[in-house]
C-alpha positions as CSV (number, residue, x, y, z in Angstrom):
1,X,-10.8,-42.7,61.5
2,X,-8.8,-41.9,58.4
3,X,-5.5,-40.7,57.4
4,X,-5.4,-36.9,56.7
5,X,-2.8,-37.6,54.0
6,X,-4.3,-40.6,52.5
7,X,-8.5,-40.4,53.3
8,X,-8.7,-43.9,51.3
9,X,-6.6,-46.0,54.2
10,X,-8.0,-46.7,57.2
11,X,-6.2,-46.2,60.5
12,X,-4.5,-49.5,61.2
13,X,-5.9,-51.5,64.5
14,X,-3.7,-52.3,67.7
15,X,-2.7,-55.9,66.0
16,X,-1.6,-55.1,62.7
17,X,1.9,-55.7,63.2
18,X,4.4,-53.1,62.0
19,X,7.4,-54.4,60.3
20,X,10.1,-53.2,63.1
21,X,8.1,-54.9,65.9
22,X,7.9,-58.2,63.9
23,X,11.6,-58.2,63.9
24,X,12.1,-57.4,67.0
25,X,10.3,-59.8,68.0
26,X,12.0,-62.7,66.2
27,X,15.7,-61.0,67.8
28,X,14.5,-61.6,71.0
29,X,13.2,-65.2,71.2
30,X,15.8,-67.8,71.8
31,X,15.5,-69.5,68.1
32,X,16.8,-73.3,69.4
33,X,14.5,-73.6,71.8
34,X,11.3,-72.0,69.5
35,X,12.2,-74.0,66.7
36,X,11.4,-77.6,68.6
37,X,8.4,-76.2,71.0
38,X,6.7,-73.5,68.7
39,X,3.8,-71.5,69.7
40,X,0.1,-71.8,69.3
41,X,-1.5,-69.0,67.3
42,X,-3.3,-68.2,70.5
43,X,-0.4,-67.7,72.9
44,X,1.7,-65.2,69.8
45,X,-1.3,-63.1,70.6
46,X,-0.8,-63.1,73.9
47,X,2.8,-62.2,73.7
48,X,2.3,-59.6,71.2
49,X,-0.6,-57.9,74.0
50,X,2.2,-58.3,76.6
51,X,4.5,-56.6,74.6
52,X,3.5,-54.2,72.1
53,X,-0.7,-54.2,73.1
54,X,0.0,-50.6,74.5
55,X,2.0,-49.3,71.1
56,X,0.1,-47.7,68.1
57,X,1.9,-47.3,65.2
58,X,2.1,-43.9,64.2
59,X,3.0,-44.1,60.4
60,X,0.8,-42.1,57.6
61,X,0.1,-39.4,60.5
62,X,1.3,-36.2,61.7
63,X,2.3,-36.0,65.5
64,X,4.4,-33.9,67.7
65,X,8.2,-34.5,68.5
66,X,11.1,-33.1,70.8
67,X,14.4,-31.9,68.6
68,X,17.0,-34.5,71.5
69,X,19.6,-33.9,68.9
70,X,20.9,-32.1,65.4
71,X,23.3,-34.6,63.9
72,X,24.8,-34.3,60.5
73,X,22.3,-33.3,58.1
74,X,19.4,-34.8,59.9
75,X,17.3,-33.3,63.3
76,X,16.7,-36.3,66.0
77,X,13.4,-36.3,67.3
78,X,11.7,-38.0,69.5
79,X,8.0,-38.6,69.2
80,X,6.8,-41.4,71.7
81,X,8.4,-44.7,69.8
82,X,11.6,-46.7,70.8
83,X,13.9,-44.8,68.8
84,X,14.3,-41.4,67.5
85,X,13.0,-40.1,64.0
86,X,14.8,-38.5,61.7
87,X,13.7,-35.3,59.9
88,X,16.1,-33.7,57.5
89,X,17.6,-30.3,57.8
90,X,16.9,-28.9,54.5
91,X,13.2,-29.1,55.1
92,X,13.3,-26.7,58.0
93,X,15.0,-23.7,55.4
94,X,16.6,-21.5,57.6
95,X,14.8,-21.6,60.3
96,X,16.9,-24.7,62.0
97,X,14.9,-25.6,65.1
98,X,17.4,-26.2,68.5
99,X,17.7,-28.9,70.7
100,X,14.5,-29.2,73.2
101,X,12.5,-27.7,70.4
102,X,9.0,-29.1,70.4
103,X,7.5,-29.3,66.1
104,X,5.2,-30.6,64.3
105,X,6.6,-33.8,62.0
106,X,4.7,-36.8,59.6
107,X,5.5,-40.2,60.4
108,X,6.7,-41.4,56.7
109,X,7.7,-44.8,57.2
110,X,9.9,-46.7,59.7
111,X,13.5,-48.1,58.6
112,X,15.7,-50.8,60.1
113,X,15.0,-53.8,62.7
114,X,15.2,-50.9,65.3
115,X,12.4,-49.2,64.0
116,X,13.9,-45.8,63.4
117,X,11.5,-43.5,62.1
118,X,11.6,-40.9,58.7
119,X,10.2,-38.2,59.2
120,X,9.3,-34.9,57.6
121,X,8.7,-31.5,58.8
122,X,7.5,-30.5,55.2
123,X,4.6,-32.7,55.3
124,X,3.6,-32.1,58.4
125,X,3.2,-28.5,57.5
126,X,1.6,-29.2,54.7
127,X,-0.9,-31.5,56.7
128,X,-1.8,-29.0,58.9
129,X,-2.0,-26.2,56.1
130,X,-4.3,-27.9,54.1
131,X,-6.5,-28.8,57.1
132,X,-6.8,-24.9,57.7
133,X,-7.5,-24.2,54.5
134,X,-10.2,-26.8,54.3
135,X,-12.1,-25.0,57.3
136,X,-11.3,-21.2,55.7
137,X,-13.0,-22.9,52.8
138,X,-15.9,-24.3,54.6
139,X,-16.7,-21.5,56.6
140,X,-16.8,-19.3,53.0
141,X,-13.5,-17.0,53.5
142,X,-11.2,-16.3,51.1
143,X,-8.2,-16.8,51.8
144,X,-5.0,-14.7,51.5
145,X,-2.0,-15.6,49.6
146,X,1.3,-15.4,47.7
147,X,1.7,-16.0,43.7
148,X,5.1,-17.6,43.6
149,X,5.9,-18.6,40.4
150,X,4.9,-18.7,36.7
151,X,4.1,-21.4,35.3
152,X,2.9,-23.0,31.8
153,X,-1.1,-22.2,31.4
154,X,-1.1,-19.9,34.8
155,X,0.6,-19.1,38.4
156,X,1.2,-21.0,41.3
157,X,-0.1,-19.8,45.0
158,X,1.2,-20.3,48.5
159,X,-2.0,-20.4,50.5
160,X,-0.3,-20.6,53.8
161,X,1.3,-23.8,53.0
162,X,-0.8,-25.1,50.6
163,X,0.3,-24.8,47.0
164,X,-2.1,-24.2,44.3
165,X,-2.9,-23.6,40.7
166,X,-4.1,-20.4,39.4
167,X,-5.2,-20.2,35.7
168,X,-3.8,-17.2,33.3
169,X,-7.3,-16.5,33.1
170,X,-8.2,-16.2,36.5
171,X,-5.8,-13.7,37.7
172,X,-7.0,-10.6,36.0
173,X,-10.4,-9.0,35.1
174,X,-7.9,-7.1,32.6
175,X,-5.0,-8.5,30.3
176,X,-1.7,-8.8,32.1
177,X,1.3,-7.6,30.0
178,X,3.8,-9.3,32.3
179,X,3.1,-11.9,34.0
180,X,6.4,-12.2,36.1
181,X,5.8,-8.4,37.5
182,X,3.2,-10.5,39.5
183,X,5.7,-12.8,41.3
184,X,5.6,-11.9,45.0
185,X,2.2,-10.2,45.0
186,X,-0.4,-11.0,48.1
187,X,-3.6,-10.5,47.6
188,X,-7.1,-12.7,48.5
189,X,-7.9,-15.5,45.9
190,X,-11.1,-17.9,45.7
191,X,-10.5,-21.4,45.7
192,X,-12.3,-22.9,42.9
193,X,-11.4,-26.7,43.9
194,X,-10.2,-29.0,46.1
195,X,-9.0,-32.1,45.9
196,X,-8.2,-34.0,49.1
197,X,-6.7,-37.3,47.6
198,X,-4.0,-35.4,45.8
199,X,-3.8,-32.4,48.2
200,X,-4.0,-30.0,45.0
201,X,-6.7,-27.2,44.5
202,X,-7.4,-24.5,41.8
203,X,-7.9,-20.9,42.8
204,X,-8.9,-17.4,41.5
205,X,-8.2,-13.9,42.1
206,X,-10.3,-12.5,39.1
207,X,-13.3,-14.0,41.0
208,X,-12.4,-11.8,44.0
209,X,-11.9,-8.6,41.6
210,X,-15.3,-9.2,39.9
211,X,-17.1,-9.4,43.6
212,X,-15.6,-5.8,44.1
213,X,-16.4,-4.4,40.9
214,X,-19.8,-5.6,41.2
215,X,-20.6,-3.9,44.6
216,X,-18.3,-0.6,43.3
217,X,-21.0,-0.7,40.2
218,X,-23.8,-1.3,42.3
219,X,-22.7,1.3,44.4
220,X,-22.0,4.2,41.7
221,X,-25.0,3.3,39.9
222,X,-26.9,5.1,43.0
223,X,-25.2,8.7,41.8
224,X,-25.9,8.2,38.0
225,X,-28.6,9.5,36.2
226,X,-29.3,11.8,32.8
227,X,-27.9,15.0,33.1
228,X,-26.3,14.5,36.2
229,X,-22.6,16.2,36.8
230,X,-20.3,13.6,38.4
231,X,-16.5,13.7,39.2
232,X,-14.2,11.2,38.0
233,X,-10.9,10.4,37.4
234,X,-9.1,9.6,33.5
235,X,-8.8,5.7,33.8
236,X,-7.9,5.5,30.0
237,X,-7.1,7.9,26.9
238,X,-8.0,6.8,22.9
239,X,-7.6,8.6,20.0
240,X,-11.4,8.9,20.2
241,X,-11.9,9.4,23.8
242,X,-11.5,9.4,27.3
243,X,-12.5,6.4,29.4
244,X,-13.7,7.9,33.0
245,X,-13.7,5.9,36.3
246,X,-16.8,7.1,38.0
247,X,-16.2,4.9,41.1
248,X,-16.6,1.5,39.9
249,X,-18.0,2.1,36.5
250,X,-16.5,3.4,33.5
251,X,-18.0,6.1,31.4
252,X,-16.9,7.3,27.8
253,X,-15.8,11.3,27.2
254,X,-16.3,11.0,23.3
255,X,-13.6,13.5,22.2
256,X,-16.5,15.8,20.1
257,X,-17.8,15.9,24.0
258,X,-14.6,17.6,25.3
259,X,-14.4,21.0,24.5
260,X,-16.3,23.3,22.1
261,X,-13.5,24.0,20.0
262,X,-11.7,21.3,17.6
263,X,-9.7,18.7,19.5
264,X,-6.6,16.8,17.8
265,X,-6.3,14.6,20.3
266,X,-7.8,13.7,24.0
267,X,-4.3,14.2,25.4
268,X,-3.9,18.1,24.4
269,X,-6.5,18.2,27.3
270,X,-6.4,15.5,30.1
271,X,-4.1,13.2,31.1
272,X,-4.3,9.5,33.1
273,X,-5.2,10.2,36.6
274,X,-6.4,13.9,36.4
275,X,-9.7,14.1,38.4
276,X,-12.6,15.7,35.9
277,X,-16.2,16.7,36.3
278,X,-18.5,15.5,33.8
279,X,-22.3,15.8,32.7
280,X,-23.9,12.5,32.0
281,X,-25.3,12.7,28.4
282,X,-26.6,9.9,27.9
283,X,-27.2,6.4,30.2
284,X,-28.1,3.1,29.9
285,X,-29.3,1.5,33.0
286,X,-29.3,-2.4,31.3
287,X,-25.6,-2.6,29.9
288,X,-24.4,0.1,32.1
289,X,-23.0,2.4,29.1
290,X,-22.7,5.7,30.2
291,X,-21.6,8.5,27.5
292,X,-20.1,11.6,29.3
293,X,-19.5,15.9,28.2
294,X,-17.1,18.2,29.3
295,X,-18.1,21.1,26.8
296,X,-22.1,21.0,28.2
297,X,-20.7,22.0,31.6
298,X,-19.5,25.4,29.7
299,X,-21.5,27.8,27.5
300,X,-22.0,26.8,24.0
301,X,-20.1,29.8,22.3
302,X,-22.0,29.0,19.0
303,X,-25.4,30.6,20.4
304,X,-23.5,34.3,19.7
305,X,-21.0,33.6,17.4
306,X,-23.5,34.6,14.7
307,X,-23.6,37.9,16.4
308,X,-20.0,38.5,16.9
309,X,-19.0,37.9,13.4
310,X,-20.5,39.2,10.0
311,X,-19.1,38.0,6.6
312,X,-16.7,40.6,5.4
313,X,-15.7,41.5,8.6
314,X,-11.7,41.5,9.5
315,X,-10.9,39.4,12.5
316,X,-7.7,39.1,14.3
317,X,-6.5,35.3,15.6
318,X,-4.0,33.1,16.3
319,X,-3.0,30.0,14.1
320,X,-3.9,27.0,16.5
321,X,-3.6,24.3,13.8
322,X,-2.2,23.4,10.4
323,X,-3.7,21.0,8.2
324,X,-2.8,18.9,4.6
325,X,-6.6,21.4,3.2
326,X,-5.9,24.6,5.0
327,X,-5.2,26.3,8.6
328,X,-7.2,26.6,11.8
329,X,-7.6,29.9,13.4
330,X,-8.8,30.4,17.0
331,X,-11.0,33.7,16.5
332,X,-11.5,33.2,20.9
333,X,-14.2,32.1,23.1
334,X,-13.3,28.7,21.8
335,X,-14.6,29.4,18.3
336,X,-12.1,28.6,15.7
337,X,-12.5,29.5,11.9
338,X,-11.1,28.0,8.8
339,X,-8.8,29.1,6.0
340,X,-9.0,26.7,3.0
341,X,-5.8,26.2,1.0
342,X,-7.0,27.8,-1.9
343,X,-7.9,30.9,0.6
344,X,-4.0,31.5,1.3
345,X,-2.6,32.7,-1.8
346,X,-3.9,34.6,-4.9
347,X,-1.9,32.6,-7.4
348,X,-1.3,29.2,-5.9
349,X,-4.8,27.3,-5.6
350,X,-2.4,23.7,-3.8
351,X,0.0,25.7,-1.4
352,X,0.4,24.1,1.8
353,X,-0.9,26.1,4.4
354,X,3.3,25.1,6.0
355,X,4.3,27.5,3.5
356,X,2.8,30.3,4.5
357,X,1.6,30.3,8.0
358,X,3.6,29.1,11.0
359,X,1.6,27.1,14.1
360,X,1.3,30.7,17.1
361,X,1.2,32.9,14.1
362,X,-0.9,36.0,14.9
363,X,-3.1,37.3,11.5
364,X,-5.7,39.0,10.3
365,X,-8.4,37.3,8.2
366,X,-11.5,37.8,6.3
367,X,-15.0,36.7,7.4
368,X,-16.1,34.7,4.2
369,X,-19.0,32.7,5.4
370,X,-20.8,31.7,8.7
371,X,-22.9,28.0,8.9
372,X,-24.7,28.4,12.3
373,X,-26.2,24.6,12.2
374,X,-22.4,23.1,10.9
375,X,-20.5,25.7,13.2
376,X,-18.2,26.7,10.5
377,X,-16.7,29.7,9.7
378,X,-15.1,30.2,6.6
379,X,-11.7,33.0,6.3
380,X,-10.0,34.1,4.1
381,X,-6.4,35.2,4.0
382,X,-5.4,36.3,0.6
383,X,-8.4,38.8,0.6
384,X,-5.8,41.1,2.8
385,X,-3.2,40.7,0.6
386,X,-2.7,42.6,-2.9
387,X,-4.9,41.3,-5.8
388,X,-2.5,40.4,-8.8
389,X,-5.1,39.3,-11.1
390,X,-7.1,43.3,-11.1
391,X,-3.8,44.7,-10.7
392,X,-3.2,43.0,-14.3
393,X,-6.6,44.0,-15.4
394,X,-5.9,47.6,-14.2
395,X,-2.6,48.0,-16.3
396,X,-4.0,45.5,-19.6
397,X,-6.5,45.6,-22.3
398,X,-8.6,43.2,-24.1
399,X,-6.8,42.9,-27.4
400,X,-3.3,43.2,-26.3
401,X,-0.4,41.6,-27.6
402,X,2.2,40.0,-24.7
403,X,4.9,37.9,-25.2
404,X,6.1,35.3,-22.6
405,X,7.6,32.0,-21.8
406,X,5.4,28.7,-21.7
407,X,5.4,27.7,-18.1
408,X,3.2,24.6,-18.8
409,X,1.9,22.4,-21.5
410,X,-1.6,20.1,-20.9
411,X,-3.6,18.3,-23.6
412,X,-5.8,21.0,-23.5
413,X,-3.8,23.8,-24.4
414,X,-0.6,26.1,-23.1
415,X,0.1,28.5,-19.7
416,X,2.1,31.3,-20.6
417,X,3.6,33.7,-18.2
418,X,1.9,37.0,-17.9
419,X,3.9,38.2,-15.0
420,X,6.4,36.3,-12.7
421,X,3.1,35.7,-10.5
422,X,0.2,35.2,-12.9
423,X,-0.3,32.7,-16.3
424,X,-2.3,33.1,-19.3
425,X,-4.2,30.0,-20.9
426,X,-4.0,29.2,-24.9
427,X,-6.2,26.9,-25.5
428,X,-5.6,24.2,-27.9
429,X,-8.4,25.2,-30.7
430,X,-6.7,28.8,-30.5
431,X,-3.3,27.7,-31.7
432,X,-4.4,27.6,-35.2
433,X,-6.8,28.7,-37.5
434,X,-6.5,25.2,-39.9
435,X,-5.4,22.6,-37.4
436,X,-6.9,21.2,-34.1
437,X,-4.9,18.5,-33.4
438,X,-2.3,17.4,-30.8
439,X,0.1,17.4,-33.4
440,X,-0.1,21.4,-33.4
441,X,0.3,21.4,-29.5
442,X,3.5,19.1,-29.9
443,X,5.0,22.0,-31.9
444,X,5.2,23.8,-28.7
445,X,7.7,23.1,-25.4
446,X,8.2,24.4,-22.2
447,X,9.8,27.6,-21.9
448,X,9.8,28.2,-25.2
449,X,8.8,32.3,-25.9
450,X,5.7,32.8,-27.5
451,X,3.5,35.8,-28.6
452,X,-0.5,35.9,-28.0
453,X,-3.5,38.1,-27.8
454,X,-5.1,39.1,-24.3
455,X,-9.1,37.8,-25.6
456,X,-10.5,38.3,-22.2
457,X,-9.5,39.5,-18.6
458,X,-11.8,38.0,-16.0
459,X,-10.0,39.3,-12.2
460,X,-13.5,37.4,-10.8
461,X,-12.6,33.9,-11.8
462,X,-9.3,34.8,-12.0
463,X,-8.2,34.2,-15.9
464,X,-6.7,35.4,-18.7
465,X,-7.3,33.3,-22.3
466,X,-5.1,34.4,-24.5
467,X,-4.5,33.5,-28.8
468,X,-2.0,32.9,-31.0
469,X,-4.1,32.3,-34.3
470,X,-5.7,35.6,-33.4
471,X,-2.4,37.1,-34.5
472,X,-3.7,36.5,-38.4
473,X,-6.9,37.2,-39.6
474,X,-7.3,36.0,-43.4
475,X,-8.2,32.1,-42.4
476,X,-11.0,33.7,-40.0
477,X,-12.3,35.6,-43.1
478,X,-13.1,32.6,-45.1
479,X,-14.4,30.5,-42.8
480,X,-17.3,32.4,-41.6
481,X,-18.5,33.0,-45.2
482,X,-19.7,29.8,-44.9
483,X,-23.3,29.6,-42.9
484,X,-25.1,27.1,-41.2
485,X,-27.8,25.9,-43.5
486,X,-26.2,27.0,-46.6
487,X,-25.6,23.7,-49.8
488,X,-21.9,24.0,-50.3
489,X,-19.8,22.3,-52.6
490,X,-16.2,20.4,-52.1
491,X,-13.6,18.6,-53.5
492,X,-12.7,15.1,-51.8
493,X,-9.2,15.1,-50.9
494,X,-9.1,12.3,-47.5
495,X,-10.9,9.4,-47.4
496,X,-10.9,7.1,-44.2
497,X,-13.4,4.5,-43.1
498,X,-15.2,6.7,-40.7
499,X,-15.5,10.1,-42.6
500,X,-14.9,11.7,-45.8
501,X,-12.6,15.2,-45.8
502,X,-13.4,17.9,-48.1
503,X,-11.5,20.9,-49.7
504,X,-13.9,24.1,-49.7
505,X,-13.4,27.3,-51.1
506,X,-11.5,29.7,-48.8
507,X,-8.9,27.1,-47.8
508,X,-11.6,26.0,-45.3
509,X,-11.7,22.2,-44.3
510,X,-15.1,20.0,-44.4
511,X,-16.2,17.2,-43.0
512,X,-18.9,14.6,-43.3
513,X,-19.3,11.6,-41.5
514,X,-20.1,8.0,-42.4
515,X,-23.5,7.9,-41.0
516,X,-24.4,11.4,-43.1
517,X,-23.5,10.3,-46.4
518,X,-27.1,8.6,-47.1
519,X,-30.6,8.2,-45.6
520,X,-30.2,4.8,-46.5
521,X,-27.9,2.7,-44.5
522,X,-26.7,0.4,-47.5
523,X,-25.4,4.0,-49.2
524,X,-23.5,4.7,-45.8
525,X,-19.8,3.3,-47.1
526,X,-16.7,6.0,-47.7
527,X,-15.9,3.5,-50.2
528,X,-17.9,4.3,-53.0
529,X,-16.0,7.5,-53.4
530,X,-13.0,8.9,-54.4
531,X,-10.2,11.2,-54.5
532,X,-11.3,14.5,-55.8
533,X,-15.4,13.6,-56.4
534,X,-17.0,16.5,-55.8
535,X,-19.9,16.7,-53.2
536,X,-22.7,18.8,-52.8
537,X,-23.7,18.5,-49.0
538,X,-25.4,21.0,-46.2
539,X,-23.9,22.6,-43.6
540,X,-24.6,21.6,-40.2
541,X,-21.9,23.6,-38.0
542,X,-19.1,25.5,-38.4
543,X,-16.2,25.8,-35.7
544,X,-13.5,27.8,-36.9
545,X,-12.0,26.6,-39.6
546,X,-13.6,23.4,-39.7
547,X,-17.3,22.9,-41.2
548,X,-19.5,20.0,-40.5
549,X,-21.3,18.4,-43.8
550,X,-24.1,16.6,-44.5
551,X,-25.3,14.5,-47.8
552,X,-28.4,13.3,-46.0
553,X,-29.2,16.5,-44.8
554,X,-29.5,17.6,-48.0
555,X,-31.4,14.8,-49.2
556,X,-34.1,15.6,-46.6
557,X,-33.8,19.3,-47.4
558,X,-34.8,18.2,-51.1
559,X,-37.8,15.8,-50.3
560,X,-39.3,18.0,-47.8
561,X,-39.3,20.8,-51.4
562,X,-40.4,17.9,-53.5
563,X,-43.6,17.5,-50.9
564,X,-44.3,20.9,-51.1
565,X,-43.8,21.8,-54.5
566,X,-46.8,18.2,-55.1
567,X,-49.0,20.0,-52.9
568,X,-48.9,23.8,-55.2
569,X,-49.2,21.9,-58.1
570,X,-52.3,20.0,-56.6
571,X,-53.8,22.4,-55.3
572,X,-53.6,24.1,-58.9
573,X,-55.6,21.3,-60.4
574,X,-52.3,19.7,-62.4
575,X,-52.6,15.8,-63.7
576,X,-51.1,13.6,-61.1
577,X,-49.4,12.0,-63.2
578,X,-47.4,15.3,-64.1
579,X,-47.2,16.7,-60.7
580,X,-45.2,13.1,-59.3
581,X,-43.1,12.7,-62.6
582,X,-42.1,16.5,-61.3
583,X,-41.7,15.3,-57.8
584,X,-39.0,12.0,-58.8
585,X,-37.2,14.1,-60.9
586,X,-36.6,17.0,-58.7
587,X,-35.5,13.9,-55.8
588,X,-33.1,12.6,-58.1
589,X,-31.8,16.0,-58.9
């Protein structure tokens, strides 16, 4: 038989002599006399037999004692040998056992030559605690128990007595927050290991929790199948979804999936707790993924919406959202519409929908387009309001002369207030007939007055180009005397490395660029002239007050005549010789 505290050490036998009795012994004989007639090792057998053959020594064991006596700190009890065992107080808590009191102690060790035992109350539970929890384990219950305390890398668990070790990781199927708001909790745990030569083991609630979930799975997987309508309860709300207990699985309410109308958030809807029905959508038997609908449990109001609304009609709704591109109007039957920014105001295309419409708002709106397959529909809210731009177009003429300040200046040209509600556009080649250049724009500021020409009203797109070199009309003359096509002839008065600037007649400006100046590319150099050569060149374009030239245009103009004028004189039975000598010269001219 072995010790339940110490399995390793084997029960001692009758004649292993404990340490007290040996004493004893030695107290009793009469020395003088022992010391000249000592014993045989056969007859201190025999006297040990006659004395203590009877006695087993009860130390390394748990026994029961009778409480004879509480002195001091200590409890006096008896359990069978010569002299009472102690047993602290403090071991007992505060449950102080009384006199006559029969309890369960371990037999520590013994003390003195009188043999007085320690003992311990504590151990003795302990003994016995993990002896029950040895047979709970081997008959395959879980035990129930008590976390106690928090300690580094997990928890520690009164089993009844027995203390054990509960990893972080085993105490949850889900994270845990807190782990001191689990102090005091009872609950079954799974012990993982046992070891009886340090009376230690290692348990696990998680293990216990996944059991459960497994059979609740098993279980609710019975009741799930595609297209099935379920009842569940909100478990968990994201800014994508709703998670939904269905009775030991969880299925996912997408939040496209919760109602038929646009949804900000899951929480305008549900909240944790509330019980829902749901339509299974779609299911996946292997990883268990279940994807649930609200919505497909009510009509889909986008099968008649096309019938209910017409573009142009005027619908009445409330404001049910506001938006950084434009407001959300609930039209009813949970259809909701759209009004873009640039629908909410005539003359300001940015506005924030804050700034005109309030979140509740009642309004009418426009019907401006209906996509069926996107469920869209388009309003407008300006349409109801007074047009400013044919209002303008019903009091102003092309040709008009306004005056105004410059609201705005742009590298493309200048806004100029028509009215305190609409602008007017100059555009930058419509400043002036002989310039276009940014240094002309520069000549101009903000708020400055200006005067311009109305050149076109257009309420449709909504613009109004105005001109102030329209105001004079003498540069215009000159410059379209000059026609595409036509040789021209100018006076060199700017010279850069890229183009050559000529003065023509009519105070028009020309221009011919570096890669026009020859056919040939050795020719090609702004270089070789100089201030005030004059050049004959084509004209490729004119735009405004500024013509395009071209020497090399010419040059082909002139070669293609030279061809032509060899093939008359050919053809007229000339001497070759003549007709190319004709041909060179006329080139060269």
């Amino acid at each position: 038989m072995v010790s339940p505290i110490n399995p390793t050490r084997p029960r001692c036998e009758k004649y292993n002599l404990a340490m007290a009795n040996f004493d004893e012994y030695f107290l009793m004989k009469d020395l003088s006399k022992d010391l000249f007639n000592p014993l045989s090792g056969e007859d201190f057998v025999q006297m040990f037999d006659a004395n203590y053959g009877s006695q087993e020594t009860l130390q390394g064991y748990a026994t029961k004692g009778t409480v004879k006596d509480i002195r001091g700190d200590f409890a006096m009890v008896d359990v069978g040998l010569k002299s009472e065992g102690r047993v602290p107080l403090k071991e007992f808590g505060a449950s102080v056992p009384s006199v006559g009191d029969i309890i369960d102690v371990f037999v520590e060790r013994y003390e003195s030559r009188e043999g007085t035992a320690v003992l311990s109350y504590a151990k003795a539970r302990a003994e016995k605690a993990w002896k029950d929890l040895e047979k709970t384990v081997a008959e395959g219950v879980d035990p129930e128990g008590t976390i106690i305390d928090v300690v580094r890398g997990g928890f520690t668990v009164d089993i009844n007595g027995v203390f054990a070790f509960m990893p972080s990781s085993q105490v949850d199927h889900k994270p845990i927050r807190d782990a001191k708001s689990l102090i005091g909790l009872k609950d079954k745990f799974r012990v993982l290991k046992m070891d009886a030569l340090r009376t230690n083991a290692i348990v696990s609630r998680r293990a216990i929790q996944s059991d459960t979930i497994a059979a609740a799975q098993k279980e609710a997987m019975k009741n799930i199948e595609l297209g099935a309508v379920v009842e569940g309860t909100v478990k968990n709300i994201t800014d994508y979804g709703v998670f939904i207990d269905l009775g030991g699985i969880d299925g996912l309410l997408h939040v496209t999936d919760l109602s038929w109308k646009r949804v900000n958030h899951p929480r305008e809807l549900v909240h944790v707790g509330e019980k829902i029905k749901v339509k299974v959508i779609q299911f996946d038997p292997e990883t268990h993924r279940i994807s649930l609908g609200a919505k497909q449990l009510e009509e889909d109001p986008w099968e008649t919406a096309s019938r209910a609304f017409n573009v142009g009609d005027t619908v009445s709704g409330k404001v049910s959202s506001l938006t950084d591109y434009g407001a959300f109007i609930d039209l009813g039957n949970n259809i909701e519409g759209l009004v873009h920014m640039s629908e909410l105001s005539w003359t300001n295309k940015n506005i924030h929908p804050s700034k005109v419409l309030q979140n509740g708002q009642d309004i009418n709106v426009v019907v401006l387009g209906i996509d069926q397959d996107k469920r869209r529909i388009s309003l407008g809210y300006k349409q109801l309001q007074p047009n400013p731009w044919k209002q303008f177009a019903e009091t102003h003429n092309v040709g008009d002369v306004i005056t105004g300040p410059i609201k705005n200046t742009t590298e493309f040209g200048l806004f100029v207030a028509l009215t305190p509600e609409l602008d007017g556009m100059v555009h930058i080649s419509d400043l002036s007939w002989n310039k276009l250049d940014e240094e002309e724009l520069k000549k101009f500021v903000r708020g400055q007055e200006v005067t311009a020409k109305i050149l076109d009203i257009n309420p449709e797109k909504e613009r109004v180009p105005l001109g102030i070199k329209q105001l004079t009309e003498s540069a215009e003359n000159n410059a379209v005397s000059i026609k595409k096509g036509a040789v021209v002839c100018g006076t060199v008065s700017e010279i850069t490395p890229d183009e050559l600037i000529l003065a023509l007649p009519g105070d028009a400006r020309g221009v011919i660029r570096r890669t026009d100046l020859s056919r040939e590319k050795s020719e090609q150099d702004t270089g070789k002239f100089n201030i005030g050569d004059s050049v004959e060149a084509s004209v490729v374009s004119v735009e405004d007050n500024t013509v395009k030239l071209s020497i090399r245009a010419l040059q082909v103009t002139l070669e293609k005549q030279a061809v032509k004028e060899f093939s008359n004189e050919a053809d007229s039975g000339s001497v070759l010789g003549d007709i190319l000598g004709a041909a060179i010269e006329n080139s060269k001219k």
